[in-house]
C-alpha positions as CSV (number, residue, x, y, z in Angstrom):
1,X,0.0,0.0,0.0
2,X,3.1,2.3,0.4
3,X,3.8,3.1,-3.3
4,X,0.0,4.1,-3.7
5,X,-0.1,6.6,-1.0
6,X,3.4,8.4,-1.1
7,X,4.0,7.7,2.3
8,X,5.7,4.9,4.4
9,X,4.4,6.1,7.9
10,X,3.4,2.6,9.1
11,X,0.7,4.1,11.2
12,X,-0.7,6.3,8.3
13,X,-0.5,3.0,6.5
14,X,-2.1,0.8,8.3
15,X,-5.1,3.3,8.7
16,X,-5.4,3.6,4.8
17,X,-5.4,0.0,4.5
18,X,-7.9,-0.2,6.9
19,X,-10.2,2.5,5.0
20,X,-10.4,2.2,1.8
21,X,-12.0,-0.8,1.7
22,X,-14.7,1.1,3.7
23,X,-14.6,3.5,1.3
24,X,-15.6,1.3,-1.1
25,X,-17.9,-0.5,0.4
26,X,-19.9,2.4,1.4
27,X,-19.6,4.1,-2.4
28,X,-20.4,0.8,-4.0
29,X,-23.8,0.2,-1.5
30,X,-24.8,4.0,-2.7
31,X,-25.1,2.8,-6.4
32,X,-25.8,-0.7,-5.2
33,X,-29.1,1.3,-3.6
34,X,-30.0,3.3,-6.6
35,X,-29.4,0.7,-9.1
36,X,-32.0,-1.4,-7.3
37,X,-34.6,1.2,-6.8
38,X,-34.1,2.0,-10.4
39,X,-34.7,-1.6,-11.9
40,X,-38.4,-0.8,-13.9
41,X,-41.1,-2.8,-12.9
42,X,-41.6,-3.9,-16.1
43,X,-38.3,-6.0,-16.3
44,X,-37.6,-8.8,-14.8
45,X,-35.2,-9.0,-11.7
46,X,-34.0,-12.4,-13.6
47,X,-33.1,-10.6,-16.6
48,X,-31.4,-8.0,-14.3
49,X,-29.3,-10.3,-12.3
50,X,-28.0,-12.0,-15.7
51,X,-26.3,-8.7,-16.5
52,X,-25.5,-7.5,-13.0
53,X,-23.2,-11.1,-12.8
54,X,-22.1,-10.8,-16.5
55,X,-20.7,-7.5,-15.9
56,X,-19.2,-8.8,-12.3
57,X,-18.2,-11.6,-13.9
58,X,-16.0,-9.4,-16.8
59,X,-14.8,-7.2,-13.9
60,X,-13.8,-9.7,-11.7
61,X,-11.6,-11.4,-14.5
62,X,-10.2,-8.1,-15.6
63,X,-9.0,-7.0,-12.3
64,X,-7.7,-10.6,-11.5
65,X,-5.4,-10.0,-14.6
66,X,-4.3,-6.7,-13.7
67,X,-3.8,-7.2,-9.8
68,X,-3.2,-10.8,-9.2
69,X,0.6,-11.9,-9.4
70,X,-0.4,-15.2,-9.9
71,X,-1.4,-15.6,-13.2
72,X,-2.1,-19.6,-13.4
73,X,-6.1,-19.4,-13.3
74,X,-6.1,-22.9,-13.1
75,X,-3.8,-23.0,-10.3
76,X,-6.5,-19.9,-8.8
77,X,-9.5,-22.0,-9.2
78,X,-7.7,-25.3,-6.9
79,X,-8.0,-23.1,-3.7
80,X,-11.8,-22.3,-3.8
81,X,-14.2,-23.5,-1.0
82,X,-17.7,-23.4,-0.2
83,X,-17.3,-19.8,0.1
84,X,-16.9,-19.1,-3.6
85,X,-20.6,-20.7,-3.8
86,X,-22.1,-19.3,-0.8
87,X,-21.5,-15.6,-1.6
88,X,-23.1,-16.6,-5.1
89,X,-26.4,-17.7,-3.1
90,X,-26.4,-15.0,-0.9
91,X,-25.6,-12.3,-3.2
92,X,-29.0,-13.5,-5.4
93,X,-30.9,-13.5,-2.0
94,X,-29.4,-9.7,-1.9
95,X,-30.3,-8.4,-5.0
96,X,-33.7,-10.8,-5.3
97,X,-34.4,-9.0,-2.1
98,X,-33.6,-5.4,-2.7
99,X,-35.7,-5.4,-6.1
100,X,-38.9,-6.3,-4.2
101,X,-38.0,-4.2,-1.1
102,X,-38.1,-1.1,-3.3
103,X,-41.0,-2.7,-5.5
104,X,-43.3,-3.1,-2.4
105,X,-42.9,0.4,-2.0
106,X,-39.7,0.9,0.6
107,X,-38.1,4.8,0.5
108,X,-34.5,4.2,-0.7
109,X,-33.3,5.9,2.7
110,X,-35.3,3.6,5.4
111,X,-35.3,0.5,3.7
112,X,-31.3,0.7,3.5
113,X,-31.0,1.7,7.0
114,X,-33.4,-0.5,8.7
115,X,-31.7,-3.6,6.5
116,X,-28.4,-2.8,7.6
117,X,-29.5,-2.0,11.3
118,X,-30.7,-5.7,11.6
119,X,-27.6,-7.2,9.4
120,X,-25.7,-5.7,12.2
121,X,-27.4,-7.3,15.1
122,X,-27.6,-10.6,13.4
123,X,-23.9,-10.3,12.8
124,X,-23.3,-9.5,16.4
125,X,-25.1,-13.0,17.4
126,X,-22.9,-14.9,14.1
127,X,-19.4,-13.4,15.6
128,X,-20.6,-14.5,19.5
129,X,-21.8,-18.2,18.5
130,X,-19.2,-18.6,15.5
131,X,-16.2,-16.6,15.9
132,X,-15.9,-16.3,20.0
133,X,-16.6,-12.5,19.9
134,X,-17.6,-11.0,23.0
135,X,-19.2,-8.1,23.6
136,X,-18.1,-5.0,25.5
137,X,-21.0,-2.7,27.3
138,X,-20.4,-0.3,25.2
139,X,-21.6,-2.4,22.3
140,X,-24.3,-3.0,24.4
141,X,-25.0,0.5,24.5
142,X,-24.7,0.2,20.4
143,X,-27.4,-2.0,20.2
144,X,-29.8,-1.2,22.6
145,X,-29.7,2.3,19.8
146,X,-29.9,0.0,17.1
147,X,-33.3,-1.4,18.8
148,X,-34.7,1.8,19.4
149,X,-34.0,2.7,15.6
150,X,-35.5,-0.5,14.4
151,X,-38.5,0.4,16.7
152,X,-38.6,3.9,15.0
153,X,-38.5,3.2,11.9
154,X,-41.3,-0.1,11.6
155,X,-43.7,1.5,14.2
């Protein structure tokens, strides 16, 4: 990450490397969002998915060939796991999902929101029971506000 960023400051670093991918995340769910709400009714989500993963599918391959140093493909597809298979699954369930949200009539801002208030409780639960998380009070504190949002925004 050094030679991107013009500085070697391990600290400074380290924090990039730590946000960018945040940066991304966040910039790519904003047109993730949009995109969705702006699928017309009149198409089908299928027929929407097909190129969503074709055009994933032509990314993916050109930025394995411009950033991955191992170029034996073959060699690249040996090491996949269930994972590979299970992100497939859940990003249909995703995009399945966000179609109709915004189809049944969800505003773009609370449907987003309340979605990813209860992704992050269920997450806290998966990292307790699957990864030996634990849980700090003020967490607690976090999702006690998370609750109280939740409770705002369906009642």
């Amino acid at each position: 990450m050094c030679f991107i960023v013009n500085f070697c400051n391990k600290e400074k670093t380290y924090m990039i490397s730590q946000l960018w991918p945040i940066i991304l995340v966040v910039l790519s769910n904003i047109m993730y969002n949009i995109a969705s709400k702006s699928v017309p009714k009149n198409c089908s989500p299928f027929v929407i998915l097909i190129v969503t993963y074709l055009t994933a599918t032509l990314l993916s391959f050109i930025f394995y060939l411009i950033f991955d140093l191992d170029k034996n493909i073959k060699s690249a597809f040996s090491n996949i796991n269930w994972s590979g298979f299970f992100l497939g699954l859940s990003m249909v369930g995703l995009e399945i999902g966000f179609i109709f949200i915004y189809r049944s009539g969800w505003k773009i801002s609370t449907a987003s929101l309340l979605v990813n208030i209860l992704l992050a409780l269920a997450l806290i639960a998966v990292g307790i029971v699957f990864y030996n998380e634990s849980l700090t009070v003020r967490q607690i504190i976090g999702v006690v506000f998370c609750l109280i949002g939740v409770s705002a925004l369906i009642l």
